[in-house]
Backbone as a ProteinNet text record, in pm:
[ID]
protein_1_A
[PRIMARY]
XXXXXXXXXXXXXXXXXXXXXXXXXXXXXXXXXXXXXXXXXXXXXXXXXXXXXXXXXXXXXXXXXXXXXXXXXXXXXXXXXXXXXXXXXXXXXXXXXXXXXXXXXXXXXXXXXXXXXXXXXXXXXXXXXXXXXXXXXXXXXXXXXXXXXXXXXXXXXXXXXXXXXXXXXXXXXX
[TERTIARY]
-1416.7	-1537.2	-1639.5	-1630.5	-1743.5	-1691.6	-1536.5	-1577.7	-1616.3	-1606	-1604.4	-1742.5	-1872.4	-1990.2	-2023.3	-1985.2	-2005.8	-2042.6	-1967.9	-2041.8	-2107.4	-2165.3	-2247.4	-2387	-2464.9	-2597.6	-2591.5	-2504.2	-2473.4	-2412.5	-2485	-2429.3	-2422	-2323.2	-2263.4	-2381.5	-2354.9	-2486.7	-2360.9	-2336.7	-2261.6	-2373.7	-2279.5	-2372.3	-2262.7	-2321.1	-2247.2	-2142	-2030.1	-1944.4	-1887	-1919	-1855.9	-1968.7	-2028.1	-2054.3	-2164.2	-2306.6	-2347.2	-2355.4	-2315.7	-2315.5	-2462.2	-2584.3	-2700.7	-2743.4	-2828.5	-2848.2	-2923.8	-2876.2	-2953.4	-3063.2	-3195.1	-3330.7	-3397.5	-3303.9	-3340.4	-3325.8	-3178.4	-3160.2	-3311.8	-3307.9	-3420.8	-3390.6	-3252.9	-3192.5	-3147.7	-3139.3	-3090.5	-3246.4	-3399.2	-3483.5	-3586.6	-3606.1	-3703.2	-3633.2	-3480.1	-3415.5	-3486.6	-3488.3	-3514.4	-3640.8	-3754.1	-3913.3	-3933.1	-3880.8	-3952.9	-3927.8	-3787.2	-3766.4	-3760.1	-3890.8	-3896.1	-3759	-3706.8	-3612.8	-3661.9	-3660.6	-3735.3	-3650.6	-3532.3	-3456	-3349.3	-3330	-3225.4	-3148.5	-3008.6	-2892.2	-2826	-2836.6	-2724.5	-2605.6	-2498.6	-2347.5	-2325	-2349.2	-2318.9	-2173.1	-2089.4	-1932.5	-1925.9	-1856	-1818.2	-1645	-1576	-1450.5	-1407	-1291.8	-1201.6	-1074.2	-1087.5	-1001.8	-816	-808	-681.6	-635.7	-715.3	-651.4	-646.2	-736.4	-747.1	-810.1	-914.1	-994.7	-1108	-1151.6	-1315.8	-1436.3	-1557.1	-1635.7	-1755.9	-1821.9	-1909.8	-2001.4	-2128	-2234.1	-2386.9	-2390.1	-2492.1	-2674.5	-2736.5	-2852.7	-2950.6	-3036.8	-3126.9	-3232.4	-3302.5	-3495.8	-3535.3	-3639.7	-3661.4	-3853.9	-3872.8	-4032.7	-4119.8	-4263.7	-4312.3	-4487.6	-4553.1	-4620.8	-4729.1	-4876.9	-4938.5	-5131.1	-5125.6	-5306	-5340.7	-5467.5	-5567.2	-5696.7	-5758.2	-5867.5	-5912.7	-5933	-5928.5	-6082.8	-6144.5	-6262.7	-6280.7	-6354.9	-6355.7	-6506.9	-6558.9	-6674	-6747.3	-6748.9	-6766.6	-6827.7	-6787.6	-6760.6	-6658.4	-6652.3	-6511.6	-6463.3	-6329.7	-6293.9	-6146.7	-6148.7	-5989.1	-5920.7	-5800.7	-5660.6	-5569.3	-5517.1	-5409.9	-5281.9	-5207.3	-5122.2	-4949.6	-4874.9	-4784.3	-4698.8	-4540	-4450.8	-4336.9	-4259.9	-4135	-4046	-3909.5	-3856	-3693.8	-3672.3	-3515.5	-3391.3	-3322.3	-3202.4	-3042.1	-2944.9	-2843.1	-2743.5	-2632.3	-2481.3	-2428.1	-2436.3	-2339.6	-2452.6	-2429.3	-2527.2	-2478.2	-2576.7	-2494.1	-2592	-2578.2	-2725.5	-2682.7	-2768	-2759	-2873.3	-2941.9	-3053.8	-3021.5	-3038.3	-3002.1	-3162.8	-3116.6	-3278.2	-3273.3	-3310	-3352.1	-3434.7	-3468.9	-3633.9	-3615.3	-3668.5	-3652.7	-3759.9	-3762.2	-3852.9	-3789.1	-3870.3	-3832.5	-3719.6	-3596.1	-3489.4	-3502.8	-3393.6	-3414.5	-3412.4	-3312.3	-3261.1	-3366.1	-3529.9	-3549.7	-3573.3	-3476.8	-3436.9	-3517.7	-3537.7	-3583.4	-3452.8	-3480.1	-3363.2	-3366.2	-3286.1	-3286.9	-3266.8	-3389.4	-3442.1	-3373.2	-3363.8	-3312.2	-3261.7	-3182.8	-3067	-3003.3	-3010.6	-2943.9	-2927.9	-2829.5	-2721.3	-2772.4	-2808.3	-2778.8	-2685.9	-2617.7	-2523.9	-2540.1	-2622.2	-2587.5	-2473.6	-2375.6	-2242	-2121.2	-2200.9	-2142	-2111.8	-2181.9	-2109.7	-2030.5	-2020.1	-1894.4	-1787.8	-1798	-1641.6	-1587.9	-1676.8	-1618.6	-1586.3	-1643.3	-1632.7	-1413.7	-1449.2	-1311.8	-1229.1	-1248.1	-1168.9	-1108.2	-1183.3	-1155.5	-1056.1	-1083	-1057.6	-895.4	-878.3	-757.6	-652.8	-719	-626.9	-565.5	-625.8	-584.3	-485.7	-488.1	-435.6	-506.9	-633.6	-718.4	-750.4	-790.2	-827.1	-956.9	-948.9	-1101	-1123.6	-1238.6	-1280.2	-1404	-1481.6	-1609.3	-1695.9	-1792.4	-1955	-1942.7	-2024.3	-2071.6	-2208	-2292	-2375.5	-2343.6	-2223.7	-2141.6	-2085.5	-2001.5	-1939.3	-2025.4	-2165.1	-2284.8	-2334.7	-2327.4	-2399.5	-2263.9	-2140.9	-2063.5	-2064.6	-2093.6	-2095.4	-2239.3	-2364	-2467.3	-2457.6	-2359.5	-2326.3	-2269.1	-2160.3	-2061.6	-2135.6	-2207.4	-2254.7	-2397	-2406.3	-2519.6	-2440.2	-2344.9	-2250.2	-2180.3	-2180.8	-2106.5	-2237.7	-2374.2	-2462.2	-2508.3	-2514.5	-2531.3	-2440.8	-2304.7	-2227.6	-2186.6	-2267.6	-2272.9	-2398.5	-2530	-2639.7	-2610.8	-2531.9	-2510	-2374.7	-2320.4	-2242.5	-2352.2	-2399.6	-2483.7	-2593.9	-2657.1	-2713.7	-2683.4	-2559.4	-2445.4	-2422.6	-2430.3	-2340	-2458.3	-2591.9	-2708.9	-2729.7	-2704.6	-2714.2	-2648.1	-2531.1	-2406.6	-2443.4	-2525.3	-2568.6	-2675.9	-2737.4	-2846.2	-3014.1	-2976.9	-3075	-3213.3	-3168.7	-3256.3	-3395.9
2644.6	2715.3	2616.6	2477.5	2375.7	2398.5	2366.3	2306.3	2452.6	2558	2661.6	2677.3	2658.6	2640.9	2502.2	2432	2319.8	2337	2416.8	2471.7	2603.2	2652.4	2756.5	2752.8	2808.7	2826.5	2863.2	2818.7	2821.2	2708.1	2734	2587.5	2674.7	2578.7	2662.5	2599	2672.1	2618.4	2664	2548.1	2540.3	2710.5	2771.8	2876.8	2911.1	2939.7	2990.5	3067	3052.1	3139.7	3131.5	3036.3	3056.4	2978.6	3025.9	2968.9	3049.2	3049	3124.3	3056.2	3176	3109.9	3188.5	3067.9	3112.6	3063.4	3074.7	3014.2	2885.7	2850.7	2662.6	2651.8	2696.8	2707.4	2550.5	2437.6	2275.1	2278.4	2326.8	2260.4	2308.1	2210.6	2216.6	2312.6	2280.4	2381.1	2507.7	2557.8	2633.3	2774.5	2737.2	2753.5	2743.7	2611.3	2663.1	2821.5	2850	2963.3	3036.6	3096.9	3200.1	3248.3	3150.2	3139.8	3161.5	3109.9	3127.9	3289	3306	3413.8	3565.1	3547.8	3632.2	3688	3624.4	3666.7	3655.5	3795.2	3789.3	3836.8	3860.4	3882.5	3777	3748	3639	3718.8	3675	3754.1	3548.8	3603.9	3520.8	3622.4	3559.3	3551.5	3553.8	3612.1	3552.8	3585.7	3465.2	3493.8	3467.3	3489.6	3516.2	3485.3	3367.6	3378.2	3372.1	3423.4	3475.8	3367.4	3285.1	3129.3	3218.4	3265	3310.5	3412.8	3482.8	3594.2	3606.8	3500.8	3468.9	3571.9	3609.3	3731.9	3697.9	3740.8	3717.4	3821.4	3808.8	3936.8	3884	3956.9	3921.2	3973.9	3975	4062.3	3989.2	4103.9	4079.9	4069.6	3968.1	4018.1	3983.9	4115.2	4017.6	4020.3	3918.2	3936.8	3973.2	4050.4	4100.9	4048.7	3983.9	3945.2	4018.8	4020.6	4138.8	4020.2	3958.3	3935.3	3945.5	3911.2	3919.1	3858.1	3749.5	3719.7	3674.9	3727.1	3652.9	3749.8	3756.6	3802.2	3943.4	4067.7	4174.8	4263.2	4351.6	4404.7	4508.2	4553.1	4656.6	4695.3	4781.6	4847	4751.3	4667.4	4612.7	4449.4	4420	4329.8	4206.1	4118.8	4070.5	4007.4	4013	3973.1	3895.5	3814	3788.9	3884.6	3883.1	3975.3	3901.7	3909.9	3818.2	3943.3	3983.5	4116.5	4043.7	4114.5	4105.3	4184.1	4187.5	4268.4	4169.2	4217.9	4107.6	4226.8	4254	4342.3	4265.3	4316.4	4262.3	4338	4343.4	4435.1	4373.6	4454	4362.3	4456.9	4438	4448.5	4503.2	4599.9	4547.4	4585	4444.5	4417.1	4462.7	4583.6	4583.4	4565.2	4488.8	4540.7	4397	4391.3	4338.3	4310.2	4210.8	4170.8	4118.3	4155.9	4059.9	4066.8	3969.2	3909.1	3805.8	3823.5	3719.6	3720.6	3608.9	3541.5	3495.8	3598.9	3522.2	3461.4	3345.4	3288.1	3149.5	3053.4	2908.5	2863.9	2860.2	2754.4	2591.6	2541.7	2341.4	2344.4	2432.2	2342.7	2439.4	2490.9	2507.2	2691.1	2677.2	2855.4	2965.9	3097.5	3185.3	3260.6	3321	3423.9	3394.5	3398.6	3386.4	3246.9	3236.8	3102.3	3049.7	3188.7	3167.4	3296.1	3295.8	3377.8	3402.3	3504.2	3506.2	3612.7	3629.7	3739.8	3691.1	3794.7	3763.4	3880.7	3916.4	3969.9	3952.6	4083.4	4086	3988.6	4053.1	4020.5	3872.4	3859	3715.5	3660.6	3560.3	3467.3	3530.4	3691.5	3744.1	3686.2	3769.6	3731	3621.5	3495.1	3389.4	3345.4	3377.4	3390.6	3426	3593.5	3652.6	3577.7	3533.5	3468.4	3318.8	3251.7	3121.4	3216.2	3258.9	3335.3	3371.2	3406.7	3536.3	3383.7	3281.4	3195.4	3086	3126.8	3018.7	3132.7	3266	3363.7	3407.7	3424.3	3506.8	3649	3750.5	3898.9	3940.9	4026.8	4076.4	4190.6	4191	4276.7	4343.4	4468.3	4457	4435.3	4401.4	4319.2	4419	4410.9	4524.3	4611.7	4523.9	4598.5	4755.2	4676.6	4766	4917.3	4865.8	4991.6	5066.1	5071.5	5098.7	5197.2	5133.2	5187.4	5293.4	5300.6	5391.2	5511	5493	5525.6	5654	5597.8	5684.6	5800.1	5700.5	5827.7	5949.6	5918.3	5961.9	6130	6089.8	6180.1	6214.4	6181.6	6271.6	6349.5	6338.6	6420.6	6546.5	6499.1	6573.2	6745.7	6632.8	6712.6	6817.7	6785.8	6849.2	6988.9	6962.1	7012.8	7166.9	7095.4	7204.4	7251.9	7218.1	7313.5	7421.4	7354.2	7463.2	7566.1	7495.5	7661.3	7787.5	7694.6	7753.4	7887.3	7793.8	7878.3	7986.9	7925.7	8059.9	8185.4	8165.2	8212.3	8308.2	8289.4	8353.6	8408.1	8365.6	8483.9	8603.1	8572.2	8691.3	8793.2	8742.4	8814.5	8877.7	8851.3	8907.8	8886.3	8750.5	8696	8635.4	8624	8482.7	8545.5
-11900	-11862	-11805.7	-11846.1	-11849.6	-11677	-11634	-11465.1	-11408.4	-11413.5	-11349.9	-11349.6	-11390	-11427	-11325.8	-11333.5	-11261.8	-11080.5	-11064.9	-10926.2	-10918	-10994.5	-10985.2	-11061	-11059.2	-11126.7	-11241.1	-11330.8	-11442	-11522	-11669.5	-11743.2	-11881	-11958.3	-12058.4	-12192.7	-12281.4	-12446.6	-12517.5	-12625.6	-12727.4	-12786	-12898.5	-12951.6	-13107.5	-13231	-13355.6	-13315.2	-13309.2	-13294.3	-13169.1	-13051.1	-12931.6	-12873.1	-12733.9	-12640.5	-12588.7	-12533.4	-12397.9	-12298.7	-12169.1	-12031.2	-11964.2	-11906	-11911	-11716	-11708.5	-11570.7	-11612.2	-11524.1	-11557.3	-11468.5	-11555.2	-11546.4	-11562.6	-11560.2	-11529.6	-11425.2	-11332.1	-11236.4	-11148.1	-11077	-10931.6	-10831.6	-10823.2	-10677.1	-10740.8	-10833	-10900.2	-10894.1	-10987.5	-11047.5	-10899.2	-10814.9	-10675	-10612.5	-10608.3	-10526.9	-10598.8	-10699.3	-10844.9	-10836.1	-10801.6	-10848	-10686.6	-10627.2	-10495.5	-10399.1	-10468.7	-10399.2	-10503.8	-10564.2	-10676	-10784.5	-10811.3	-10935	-11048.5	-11108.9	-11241.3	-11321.7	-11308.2	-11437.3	-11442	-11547.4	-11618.6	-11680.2	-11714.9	-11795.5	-11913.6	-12035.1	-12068.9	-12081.8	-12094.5	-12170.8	-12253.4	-12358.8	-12525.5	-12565.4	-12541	-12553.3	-12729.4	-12749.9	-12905.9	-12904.5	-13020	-13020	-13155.1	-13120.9	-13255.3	-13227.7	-13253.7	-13239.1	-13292.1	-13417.3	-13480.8	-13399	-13335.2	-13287.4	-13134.6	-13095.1	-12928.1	-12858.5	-12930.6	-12859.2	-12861.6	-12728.2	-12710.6	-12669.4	-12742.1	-12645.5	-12566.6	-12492	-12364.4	-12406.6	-12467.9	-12472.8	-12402.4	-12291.5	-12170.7	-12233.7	-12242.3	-12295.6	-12173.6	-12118.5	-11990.7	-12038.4	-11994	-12004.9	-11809.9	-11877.1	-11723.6	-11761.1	-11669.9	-11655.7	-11521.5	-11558.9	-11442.9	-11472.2	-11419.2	-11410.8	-11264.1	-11332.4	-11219.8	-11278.1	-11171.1	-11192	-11069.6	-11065.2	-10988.6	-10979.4	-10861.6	-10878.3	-10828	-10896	-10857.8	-10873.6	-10750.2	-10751.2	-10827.2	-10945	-11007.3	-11023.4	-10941.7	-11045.6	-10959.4	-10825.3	-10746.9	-10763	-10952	-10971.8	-10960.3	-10896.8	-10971.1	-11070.1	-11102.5	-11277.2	-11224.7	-11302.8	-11321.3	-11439.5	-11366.5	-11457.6	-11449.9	-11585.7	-11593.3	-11690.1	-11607.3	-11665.2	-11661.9	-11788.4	-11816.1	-11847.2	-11854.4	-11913.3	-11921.7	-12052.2	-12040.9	-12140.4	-12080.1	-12146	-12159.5	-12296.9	-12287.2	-12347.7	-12291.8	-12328.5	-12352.3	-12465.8	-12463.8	-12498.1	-12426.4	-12405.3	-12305.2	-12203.2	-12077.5	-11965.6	-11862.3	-11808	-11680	-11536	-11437	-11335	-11208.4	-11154.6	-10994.4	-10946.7	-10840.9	-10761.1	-10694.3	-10640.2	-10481.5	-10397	-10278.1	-10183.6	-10125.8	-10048.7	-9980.2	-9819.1	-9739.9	-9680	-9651.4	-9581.7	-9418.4	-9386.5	-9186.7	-9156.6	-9073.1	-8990.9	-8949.2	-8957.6	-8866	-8946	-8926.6	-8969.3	-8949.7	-9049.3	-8993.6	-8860.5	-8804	-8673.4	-8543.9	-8625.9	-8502.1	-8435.5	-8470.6	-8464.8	-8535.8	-8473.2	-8581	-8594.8	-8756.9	-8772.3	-8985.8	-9016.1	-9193.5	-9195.3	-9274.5	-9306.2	-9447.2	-9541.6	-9680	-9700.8	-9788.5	-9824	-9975	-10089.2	-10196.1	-10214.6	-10323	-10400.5	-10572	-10627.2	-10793	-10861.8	-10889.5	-10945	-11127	-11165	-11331.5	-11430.3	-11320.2	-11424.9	-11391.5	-11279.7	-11212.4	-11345.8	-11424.5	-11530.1	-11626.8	-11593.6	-11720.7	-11659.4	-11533.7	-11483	-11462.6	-11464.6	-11459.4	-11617.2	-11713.4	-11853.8	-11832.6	-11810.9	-11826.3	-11746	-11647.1	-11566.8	-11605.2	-11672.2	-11726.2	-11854.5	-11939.4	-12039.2	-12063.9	-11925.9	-11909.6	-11895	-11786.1	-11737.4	-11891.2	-11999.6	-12111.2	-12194	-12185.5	-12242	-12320.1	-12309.9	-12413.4	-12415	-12491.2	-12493.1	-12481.2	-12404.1	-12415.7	-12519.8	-12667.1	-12709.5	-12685.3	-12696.2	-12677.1	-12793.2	-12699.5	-12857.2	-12893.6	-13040.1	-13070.6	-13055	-12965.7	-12896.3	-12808.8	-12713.4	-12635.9	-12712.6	-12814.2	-12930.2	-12954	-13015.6	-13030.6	-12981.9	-12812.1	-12685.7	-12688.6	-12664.5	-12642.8	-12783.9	-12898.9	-12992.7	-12996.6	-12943.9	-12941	-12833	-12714.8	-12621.9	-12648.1	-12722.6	-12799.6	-12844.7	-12958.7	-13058.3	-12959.6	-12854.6	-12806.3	-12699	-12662.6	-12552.3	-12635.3	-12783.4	-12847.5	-12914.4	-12906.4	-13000.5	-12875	-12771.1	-12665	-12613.4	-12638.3	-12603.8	-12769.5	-12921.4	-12929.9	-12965.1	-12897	-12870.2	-12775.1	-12604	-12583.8	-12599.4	-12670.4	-12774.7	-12822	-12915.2	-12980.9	-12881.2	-12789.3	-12695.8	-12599.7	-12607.4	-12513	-12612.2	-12764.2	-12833.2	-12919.3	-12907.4	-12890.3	-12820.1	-12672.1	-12544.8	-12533.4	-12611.8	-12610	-12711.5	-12831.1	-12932.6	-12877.9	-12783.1	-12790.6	-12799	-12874.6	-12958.7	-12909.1	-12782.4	-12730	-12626.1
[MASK]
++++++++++++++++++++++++++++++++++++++++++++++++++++++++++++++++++++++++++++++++++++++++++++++++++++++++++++++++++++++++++++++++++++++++++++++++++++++++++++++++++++++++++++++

């Protein structure tokens, strides 16, 4: 996992139980792309391994940041504001960001000056992918089970309200 990380915007953190694969918010070239071209959500990896049984799980946790200051007219005073939001969520992460910047290139030229892709789930698959190639299994976190689990019993509670409501209509009742 360490070389597969080695060329991407990602670096691995020893972690209890396994490993997370996070974006490497040191590197320079990594963190100017990120900040400059507004990326405000981060995803770790939190891989988890089961060494005896050769199974591993992926659970996605992102922080999503929303900030904003400077100087705004109210009441035809002005004030500084300094506003925030930071939200974070965890187990399967899906989502996608793309964005480019046109104007003067090095060589001169106009046309896209800068250029990126962020992809939610990019460091799973390289996770699963290193993973699969040593012979390992994929289980899901239990964040994930959870999340399928609440679906579960709300698809189910749904399905018999409207029994129920059909079964009132037929009576009469409603």
């Amino acid at each position: 996992m360490h070389q597969l990380a080695g060329s991407s915007p990602y670096t691995v953190v020893p972690a209890e139980g396994g490993f997370d694969v996070v974006l490497d918010a040191v590197d320079a070239q990594w963190t100017t792309l990120a900040f400059r071209n507004g990326l405000r959500k981060t995803v770790t990896h939190q891989v988890r391994l089961d060494e005896a049984a050769k199974r591993f799980t992926v659970n996605d946790r992102t922080f999503d940041l929303d900030w904003q200051a400077g100087v705004e007219l109210g009441g035809g005073q002005p004030r500084f504001v300094l506003r925030g939001t930071a939200e974070m969520t965890s187990g399967r992460a899906v989502g996608f960001q793309k964005g480019r910047e046109y104007g003067l290139r090095d060589d001169g030229t106009l046309g896209v000056a800068a250029g990126w892709d962020f992809r939610l789930g990019e460091g799973r698959e390289l996770v699963r992918w290193a993973a699969r190639e040593q012979g390992w299994d994929e289980s899901l976190p239990r964040d994930a089970k959870i999340g399928l689990w609440v679906a579960g019993v709300t698809v189910a509670l749904l399905v018999v309200a409207g029994l129920v409501v059909g079964l009132l209509a037929l009576l009469g009742r409603l």
